[in-house]
N, C-alpha and C positions, 0 to 999 in steps of 0.2 A: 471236659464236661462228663458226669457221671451216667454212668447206665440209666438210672431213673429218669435225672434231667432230662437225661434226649426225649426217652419213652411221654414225660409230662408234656417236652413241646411239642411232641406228633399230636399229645390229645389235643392241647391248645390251640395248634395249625387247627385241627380238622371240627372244632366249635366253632372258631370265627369262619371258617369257610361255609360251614354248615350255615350260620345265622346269614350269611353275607347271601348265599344260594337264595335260600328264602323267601328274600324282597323280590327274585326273578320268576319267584316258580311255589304253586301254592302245594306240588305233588313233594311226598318225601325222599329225599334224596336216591334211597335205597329200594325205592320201589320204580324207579327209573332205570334204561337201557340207554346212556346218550350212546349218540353215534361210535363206529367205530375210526379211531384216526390212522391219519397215512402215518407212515413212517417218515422220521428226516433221512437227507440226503445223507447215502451211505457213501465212505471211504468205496466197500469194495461188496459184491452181493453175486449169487450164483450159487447155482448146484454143485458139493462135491460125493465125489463115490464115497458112498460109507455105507463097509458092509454088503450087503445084499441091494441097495437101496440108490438114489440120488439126494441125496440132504440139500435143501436151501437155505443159506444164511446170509443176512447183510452185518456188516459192520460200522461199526462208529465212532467218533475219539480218537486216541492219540494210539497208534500201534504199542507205543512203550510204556500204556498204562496198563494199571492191576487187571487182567482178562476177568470179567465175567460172564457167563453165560444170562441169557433169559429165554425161557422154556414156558411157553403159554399153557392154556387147559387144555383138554379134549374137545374136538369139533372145530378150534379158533383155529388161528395162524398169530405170527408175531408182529401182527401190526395194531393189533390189544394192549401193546408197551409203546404205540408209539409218543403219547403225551410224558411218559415215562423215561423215556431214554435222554432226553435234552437233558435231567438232574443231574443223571449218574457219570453222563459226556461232562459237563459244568466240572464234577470233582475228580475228572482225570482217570475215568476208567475207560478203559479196552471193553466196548461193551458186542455183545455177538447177540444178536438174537435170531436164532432159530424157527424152521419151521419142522414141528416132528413129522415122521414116517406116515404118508400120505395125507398129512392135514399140508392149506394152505398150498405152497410152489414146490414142493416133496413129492417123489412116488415113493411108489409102495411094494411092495412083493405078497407073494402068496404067503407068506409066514401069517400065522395067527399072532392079532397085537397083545402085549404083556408088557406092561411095565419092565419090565427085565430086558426085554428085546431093547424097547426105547429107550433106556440109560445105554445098554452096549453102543446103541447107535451115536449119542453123546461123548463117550471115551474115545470112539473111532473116529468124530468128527474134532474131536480136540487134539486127537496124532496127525489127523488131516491137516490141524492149521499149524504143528509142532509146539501146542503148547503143552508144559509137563503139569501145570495144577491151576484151578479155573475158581473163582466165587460161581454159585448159580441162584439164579433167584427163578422162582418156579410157582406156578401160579394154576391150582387145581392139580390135574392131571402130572403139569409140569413139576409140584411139591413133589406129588410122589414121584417122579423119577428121581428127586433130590434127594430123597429119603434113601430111596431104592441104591440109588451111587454111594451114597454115604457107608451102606454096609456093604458093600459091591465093590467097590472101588475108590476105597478112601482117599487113598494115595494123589488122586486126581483131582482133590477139592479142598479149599481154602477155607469156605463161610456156608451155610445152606440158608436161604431166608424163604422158608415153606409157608404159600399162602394159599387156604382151601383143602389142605390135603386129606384125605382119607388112608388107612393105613389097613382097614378090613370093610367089606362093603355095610357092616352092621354100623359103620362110623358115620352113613348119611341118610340124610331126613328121607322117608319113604315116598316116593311120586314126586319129588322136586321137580322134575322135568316137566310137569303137567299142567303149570299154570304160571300166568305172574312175567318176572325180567324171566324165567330160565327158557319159559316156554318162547319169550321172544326172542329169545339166544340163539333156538334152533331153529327158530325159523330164518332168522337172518344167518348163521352160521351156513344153509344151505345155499345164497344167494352166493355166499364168500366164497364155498368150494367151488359152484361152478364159474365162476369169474376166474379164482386162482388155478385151481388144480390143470394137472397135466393129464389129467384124465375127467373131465369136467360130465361127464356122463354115467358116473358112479356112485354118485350120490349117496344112494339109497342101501345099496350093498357097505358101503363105507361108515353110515350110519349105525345100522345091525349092526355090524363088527364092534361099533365101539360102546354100544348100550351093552350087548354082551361083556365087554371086560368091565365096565364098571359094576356089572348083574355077580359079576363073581369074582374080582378082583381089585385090589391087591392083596394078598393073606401075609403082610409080616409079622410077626409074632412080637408077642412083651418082651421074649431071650433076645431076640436081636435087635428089639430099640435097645435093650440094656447093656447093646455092646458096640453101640454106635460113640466115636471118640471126634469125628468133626463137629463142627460146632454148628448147631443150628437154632433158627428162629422158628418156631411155629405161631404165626400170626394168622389172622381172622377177619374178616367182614364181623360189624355187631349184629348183621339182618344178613348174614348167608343163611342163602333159601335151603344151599344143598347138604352142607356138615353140619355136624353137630357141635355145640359147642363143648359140650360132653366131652369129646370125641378127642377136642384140639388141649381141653388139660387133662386128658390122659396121653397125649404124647409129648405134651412138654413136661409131666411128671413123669415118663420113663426115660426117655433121655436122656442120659446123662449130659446136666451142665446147660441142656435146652433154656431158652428165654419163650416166653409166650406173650403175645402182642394184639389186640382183637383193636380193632380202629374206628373209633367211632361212626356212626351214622350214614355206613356200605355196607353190601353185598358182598357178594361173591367176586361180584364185579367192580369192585373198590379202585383197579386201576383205570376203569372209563368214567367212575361217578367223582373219585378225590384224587385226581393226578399226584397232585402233591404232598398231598396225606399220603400219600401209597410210597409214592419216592422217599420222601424224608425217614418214614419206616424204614422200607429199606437201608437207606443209606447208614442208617444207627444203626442197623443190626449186620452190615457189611465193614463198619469201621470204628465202631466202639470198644469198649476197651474191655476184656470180657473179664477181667478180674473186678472189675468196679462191683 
């Protein structure tokens, strides 16, 4: 099947699910937060040392499939993939999903967070489990560390499927956080950390820190999209509250060889509103044929 093909049946999946939602629910799709899902039963799950830090990650699938990673946003934890992971287990991948540096079952250290911190912490959790080169699929926060890896540490990465990313803070909508699914995001994101976290009393401190790096961060440059050689997707919500759409065909036009993919009738949050719209994306832009 060709490149388009796939891209036309992602639109196709995600019309009929849209119209089939409908008959259930008179709100639009992408103006909704549904719940967040548990994760499936993982193979194997725990803290390992990476870095400065404790990393949590569960795993899922067949140990001898293609390893990918999944790297949530900012604020979440990796249980935002869990409608998500049954596809990608279905097609035989090694799937890891991650919780980053103090978000979620993860501590933290006194380091100031950067994108750049949290990709290192990624490479040192992929020597952790001995693997030499990973797919990542990365969602907000998580695109950009995918990005971030990509000119960082190519050598460690297979595919990138960048969903939500921003690449300079001018690349997203002003006050997203202020209203709407985002403003219910954080509020619910705050029930999650103190439920998850190993420090469930930090909340608020943990918060600041991370509106600060999005207030100034990440600064990659046009030179270094144009010298990125993995291969990435930058796909999209059609109603992300928080990027710009702007934003996502200026990175898929500097990228070299980039695909750009926006998904019908989601957000930001496309993996809790179209499970399967979001997978089946994925899955084409993790196993497609990229000469097509």
């Amino acid at each position: 099947m060709s490149q388009a093909a796939s891209f036309l049946r992602v639109a196709i999946l995600g019309i009929v699910l849209l119209i089939n939602g409908f008959a259930f629910s008179a709100e639009q799709p992408w103006t909704v937060l549904p719940p967040t899902p548990e994760l499936p039963q993982a193979i194997v799950s725990g803290r390992l040392n990476v870095n400065d830090i404790e990393m949590w990650r569960a795993e899922f699938g067949s140990p001898d499939g293609m390893p990918v990673l999944l790297v949530h946003g900012g604020l979440a934890n990796s249980d935002y993939f869990g409608a998500v992971i049954p596809f990608l287990v279905d097609e035989g991948f090694r799937v890891i999903a991650v919780d980053s540096r103090g978000h979620g079952r993860s501590t933290r250290s006194a380091q100031p967070y950067s994108y750049e911190l949290m990709a290192s912490d990624l490479v040192a959790m992929l020597d952790a489990l001995r693997i030499p080169k990973a797919d990542l699929v990365g969602w907000s926060d998580g695109g950009i560390i995918g990005i971030v890896m990509a000119i960082r540490h190519p050598r460690r990465l297979n595919r990138v499927f960048a969903f939500g990313a921003n690449t300079i803070p001018e690349g997203v909508i002003s006050n997203f956080a202020q209203a709407g699914v985002f403003a219910a995001f954080e509020k619910r994101a705050s029930g999650e950390y103190r439920k998850l976290s190993p420090t469930p009393g930090e909340y608020e401190s943990f918060l600041k820190q991370i509106h600060e790096m999005w207030a100034t961060q990440p600064h990659i440059t046009t030179e270094q999209l144009k010298m990125i050689r993995t291969q990435i997707v930058i796909a999209d919500g059609r109603y992300d509250e928080a990027i710009k759409q702007s934003h996502d065909r200026y990175l898929a036009g500097t990228i070299p060889d980039a695909r750009l993919v926006i998904l019908p009738g989601v957000s930001h949050f496309a993996m809790l509103q179209n499970p399967p719209l979001f997978a089946r994306a994925v899955l084409d832009g993790l196993t497609a044929s990229w000469d097509d």
